[in-house]
Every structure is written in C-alpha cells, then in structure tokens.
C-alpha positions, 0 to 999 in steps of 0.5 A: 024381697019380703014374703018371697022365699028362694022357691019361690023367686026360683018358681016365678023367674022360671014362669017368667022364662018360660013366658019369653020363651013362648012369646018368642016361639009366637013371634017368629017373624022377629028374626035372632040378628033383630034381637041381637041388634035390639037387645044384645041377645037371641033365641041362640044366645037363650039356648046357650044359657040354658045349656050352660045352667044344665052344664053348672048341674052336671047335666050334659046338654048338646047345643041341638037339645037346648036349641029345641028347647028354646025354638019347640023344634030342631033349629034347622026345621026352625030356619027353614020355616022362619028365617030370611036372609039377613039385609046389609044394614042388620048385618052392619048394624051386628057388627057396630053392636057385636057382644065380644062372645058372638 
C-alpha cells in the first residue's frame, strides 16, 4: 500500500474491529450458530482471537475477559438476554459446515 505506514494500517484495522464489534452488539438478534453458519465465524470465535492476540503479547487473558469484550457484558448476561434455542435445521446446517476448531 502507498502513503499507509504499519501505524497507520495498524490504527485503521483496529477501527475496523471495533466498528464490527459495535455492529455485532447492535445486532444481537443475529444469533452465534447464525454467524457460524453464514460465515464460519461468531462473537466466540472474535473472543478467542482476541485472546489469542493478548496470549502472542504475553498478556494473560481468561475466556470470560475476552468474551465481555466482545459481547460489552459478561457472556452469561448476554445469553439470557439474547439467545434463543437454536432450530433443528441451524444445528443440521452447523454440523454440514462445522470449521475443524469448533
């Protein structure tokens, strides 16, 4: 890229990330096995790479912590406001499409 220093990119993919993540908070009737069955990933799996980035800078970070940074509240407050009970056909749907990690 041209005029874009590492900061910089750095600086704007984080924007980014936090604009999904806001965007996903926004869009809490847009339930995880949704997500996973569209496009092979979720609010989890956001949590998990945001735990894995603090674990790569030495920062121990517990799944709960990088959960309630993606969700903007503990993931068990989180389910009981916003998760439904998943239908046969988006569970059949997970499983045809499951990633290997999941």
């Amino acid at each position: 890229m041209t005029g874009i220093d590492e900061a910089q990119q750095r600086d704007f993919e984080a924007a980014a990330f936090r604009r999904l993540v806001e965007h996903l908070r926004e869009r809490a009737d847009v339930q995880n096995i949704d997500l996973m069955n569209l496009a092979g990933f979720c609010r989890n799996c956001l949590s998990n790479w945001v735990r894995e980035a603090a674990e790569g800078q030495g920062v121990a970070l517990s799944k709960d912590q990088s959960r309630q940074m993606i969700y903007g509240m503990p993931y068990v407050e989180w389910q009981q406001k916003h998760q439904t009970q998943a239908s046969d056909a988006q569970k059949a749907a997970f499983e045809a499409n499951r990633p290997a990690d999941h």
